[in-house]
Every structure is written in C-alpha cells, then in structure tokens.
N, C-alpha and C positions, 0 to 999 in steps of 0.2 A: 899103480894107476888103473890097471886091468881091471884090478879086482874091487877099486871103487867104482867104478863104470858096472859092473856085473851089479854090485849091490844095491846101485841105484835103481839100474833095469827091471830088478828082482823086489824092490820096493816097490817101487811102481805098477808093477804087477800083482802084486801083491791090493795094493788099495784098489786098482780096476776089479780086479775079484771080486774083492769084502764090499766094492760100491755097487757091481750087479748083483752081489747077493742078498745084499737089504733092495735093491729095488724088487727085484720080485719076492720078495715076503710082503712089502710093503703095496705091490702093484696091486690097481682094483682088479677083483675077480668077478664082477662082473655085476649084475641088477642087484640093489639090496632091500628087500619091505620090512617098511618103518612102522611104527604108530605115527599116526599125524593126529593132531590136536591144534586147531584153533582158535580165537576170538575173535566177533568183528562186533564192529559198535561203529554207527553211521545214521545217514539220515536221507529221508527223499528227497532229492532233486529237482525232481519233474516225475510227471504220473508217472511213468513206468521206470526212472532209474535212482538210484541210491549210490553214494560214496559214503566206502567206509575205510576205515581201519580195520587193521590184520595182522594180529598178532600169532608167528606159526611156529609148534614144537620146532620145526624142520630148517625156517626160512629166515626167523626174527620177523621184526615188523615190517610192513609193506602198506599199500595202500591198492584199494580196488574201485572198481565202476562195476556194477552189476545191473545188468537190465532183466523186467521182470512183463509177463505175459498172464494175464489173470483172466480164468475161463469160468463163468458163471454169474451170476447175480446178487446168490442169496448163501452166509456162510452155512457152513466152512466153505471158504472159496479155495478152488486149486490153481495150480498155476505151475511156470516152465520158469528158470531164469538161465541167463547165462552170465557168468562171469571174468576179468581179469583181474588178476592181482600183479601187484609189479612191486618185485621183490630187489633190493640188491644184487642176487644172484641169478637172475632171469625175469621174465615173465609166465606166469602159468595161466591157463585159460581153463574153467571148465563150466558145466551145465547139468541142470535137476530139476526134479519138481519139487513141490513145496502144497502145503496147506495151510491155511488161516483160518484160526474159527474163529466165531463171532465177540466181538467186544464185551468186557465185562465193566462190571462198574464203574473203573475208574478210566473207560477208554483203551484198553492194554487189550491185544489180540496174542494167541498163540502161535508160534509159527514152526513147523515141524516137518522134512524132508529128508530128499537123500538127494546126490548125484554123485559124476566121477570127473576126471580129468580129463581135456579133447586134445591140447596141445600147449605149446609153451614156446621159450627160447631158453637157450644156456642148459642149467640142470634139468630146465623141468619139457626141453626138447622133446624128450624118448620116455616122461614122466607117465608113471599109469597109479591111478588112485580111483578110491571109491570110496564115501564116504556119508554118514548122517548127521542130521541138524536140529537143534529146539533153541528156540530162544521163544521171544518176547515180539512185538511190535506196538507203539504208542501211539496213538491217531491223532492226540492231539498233538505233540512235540513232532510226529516223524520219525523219533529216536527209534532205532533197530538195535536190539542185542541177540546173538546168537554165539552158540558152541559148536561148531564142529570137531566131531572124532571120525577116525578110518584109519585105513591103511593106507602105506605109498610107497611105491617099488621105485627105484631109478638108481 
C-alpha cells in the first residue's frame, strides 16, 4: 500500500513538472512585431465620417468609423483622420494623415497616407503600429478602397 501511495505522489509530481515545463516554453516572452496588412472598403456617411470594413492580416475582419479633417480647398487636398476599428479581439484606435488628388475622368481620387496606432482595449491595449495606405476614392458612389501595410508590435 506504501509503495502505491509513493507512486502515485511521484506521478503526480512527475505531471506538475512536465506541466510547468511546457508552460514556460510555451509562456509569451513578451512584445512581438508583426507584418500588418489590411483592406477596408466603405463608404461616407456624413461629410467628415465613413464606415468601413476591415479585413486584418492580424485581427480577421472587423468593422470601423473613421472621421476625416480636410485642410485646403484646391487638390491634392490633405488632411488628419482618426480612426476605430472593433475587432472581435478588442478595439484599436489609431490616427494619420492622408492626401487626395484631384479627380480623374471617371470621378475616382487617389488617396495616399500613413499613421500609427494611439490606443485600443484587449490585445490592441499596449498595441504600437505604424503604417502606410493607397487606395482609391469615388465621388460619385462614396465608395473608399484602401490597403494598408506596416508593422505591429504587441
């Protein structure tokens, strides 16, 4: 009976081991930087906001509100936005500028920028990214298409 009592203690022990030793192989060590890559494709709302869609290397898909600040008169116009995305796995917030030049032919403006990441919830809490953008915008539909690429540390 002893000696089934020992062997069970000595199993037991045995798995407590082998189970802190895959956790820390397996423990985060800490920030990691990614590639991020996304798509959004949306449309104006009201003069300064737009709801899109977000599709993220990082996140899956999500959905954003982006409001937009346009400094000038005459293109290429510049301008600031700030944005939310609200992802299944959080929120992330960030803000950039941007340029649009002038309409061509068929209505369709260039739109070309950078920004980074300001704050978030969940993963994208202690998130830090920086990133660039070109896409497209359609004057007459509203329709916005853009790429963003960068990096993303968390």
């Amino acid at each position: 009976m002893r000696r089934a009592v020992v062997a069970v203690a000595g199993t037991i022990g045995l798995v407590i081991v082998t189970g802190l030793s895959a956790y820390a192989v397996a423990a985060p060590k800490g920030p990691t930087k990614r590639a991020l890559s996304q798509t959004l494709t949306g449309a104006t709302i009201s003069a300064n906001e737009s709801a899109l869609k977000v599709v993220s290397s990082l996140d899956g898909t999500g959905a954003a509100l982006q409001h937009v600040s346009v400094t000038g008169k005459t293109f290429p116009l510049s301008g600031k936005l700030t944005e939310t995305i609200y992802f299944a796995d959080g929120v992330a917030k960030a803000k950039g500028t941007f340029k649009l030049s002038a309409l061509d032919a068929n209505a369709i403006s260039t739109i070309t920028g950078s920004g980074k990441c300001v704050s978030g919830t969940r993963v994208h809490k202690a998130e830090k990214c920086t990133f660039t953008f070109t896409g497209t915008y359609n004057s007459k539909t509203t329709i916005t298409k853009v790429k963003v690429i960068g990096t993303d540390t968390r």
